[in-house]
C-alpha positions in Angstrom: 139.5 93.1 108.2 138.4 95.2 111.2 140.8 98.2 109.6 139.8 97.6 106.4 135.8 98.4 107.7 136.8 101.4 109.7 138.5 102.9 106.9 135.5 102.4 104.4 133.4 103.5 107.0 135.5 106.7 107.3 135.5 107.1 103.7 131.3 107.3 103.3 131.3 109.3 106.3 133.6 111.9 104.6 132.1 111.3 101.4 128.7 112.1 103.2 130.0 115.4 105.3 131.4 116.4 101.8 127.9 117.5 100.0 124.9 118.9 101.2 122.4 116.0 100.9 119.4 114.6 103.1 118.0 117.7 102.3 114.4 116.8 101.4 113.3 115.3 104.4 113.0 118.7 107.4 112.6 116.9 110.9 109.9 118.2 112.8 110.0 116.5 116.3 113.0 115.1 117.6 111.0 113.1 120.0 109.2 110.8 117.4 111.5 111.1 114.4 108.8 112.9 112.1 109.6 114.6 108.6 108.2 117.1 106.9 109.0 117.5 102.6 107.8 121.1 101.6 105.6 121.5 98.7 105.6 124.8 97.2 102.1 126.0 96.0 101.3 129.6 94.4 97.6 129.8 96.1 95.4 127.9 98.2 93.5 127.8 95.0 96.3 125.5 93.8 96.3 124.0 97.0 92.5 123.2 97.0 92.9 121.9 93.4 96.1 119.1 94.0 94.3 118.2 96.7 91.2 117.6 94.4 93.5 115.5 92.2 95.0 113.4 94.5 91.4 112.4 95.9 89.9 111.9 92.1 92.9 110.0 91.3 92.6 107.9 94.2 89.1 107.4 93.9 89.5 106.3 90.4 92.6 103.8 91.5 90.5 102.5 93.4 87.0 101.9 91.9 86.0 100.0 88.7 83.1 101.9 88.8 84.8 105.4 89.0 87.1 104.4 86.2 84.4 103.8 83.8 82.1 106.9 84.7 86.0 109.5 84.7 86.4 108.5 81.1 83.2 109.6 79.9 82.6 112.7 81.9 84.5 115.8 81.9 83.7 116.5 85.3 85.8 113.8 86.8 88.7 114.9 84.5 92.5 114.4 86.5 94.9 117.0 86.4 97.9 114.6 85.9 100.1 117.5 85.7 99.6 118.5 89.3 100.3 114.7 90.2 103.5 114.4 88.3 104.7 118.1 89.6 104.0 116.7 93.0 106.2 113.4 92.6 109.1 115.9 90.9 109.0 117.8 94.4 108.8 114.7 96.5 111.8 113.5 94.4 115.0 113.3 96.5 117.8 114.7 94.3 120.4 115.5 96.6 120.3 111.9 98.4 120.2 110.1 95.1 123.6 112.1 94.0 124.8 110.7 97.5 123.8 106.9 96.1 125.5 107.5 93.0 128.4 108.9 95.2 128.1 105.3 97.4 127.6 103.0 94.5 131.2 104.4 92.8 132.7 104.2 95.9 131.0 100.6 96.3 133.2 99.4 92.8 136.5 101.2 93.9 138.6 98.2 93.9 141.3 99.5 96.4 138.4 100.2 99.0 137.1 96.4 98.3 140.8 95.2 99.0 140.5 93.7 95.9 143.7 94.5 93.5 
């Protein structure tokens, strides 16, 4: 069993050192483990404005009050399409193509022992 382990465990490990993934993730101190993920903004304009969002949004999320009064006033209008352009940069692609990588690998029936 304990041969059967090591060799699975060999085989994500070259699976892993194979692609380039854990790629969205940058670590910025080594003592405490932190990440950064880069987000890419054309201005501090733009910065200033998904910022905005992200605090309006919130704010809204969060009170009854706030939801009522943003649908009738322009004013408190939500750029969703700053939020959702956020979440697609925040999205990990090259770590899920490692899962989908792991899952088949997961169902190989000669890596399970199974025959």
């Amino acid at each position: 069993m304990k041969n059967q382990n090591d060799d699975r465990i060999a085989e994500i490990l070259q699976l892993m050192n194979k692609g380039k993934y854990f790629t969205k993730l940058k670590l910025e101190h080594k003592e405490d483990k932190s990440f950064t993920i880069p987000l890419k903004v054309s201005s501090y304009n733009e910065l200033n404005l998904i910022v905005s969002d992200l605090l309006k949004a919130s704010i809204v999320l969060m009170n009854k009050e706030a939801r009522s009064f943003a649908v009738f006033h322009k004013d408190t209008d939500i750029n969703v399409l700053t939020l959702l352009e956020i979440a697609l940069q925040l999205l990990p692609e090259d770590e899920m193509v490692l899962v989908d990588d792991l899952h088949k690998l997961h169902f190989q029936p000669d890596v399970l022992g199974e025959k």
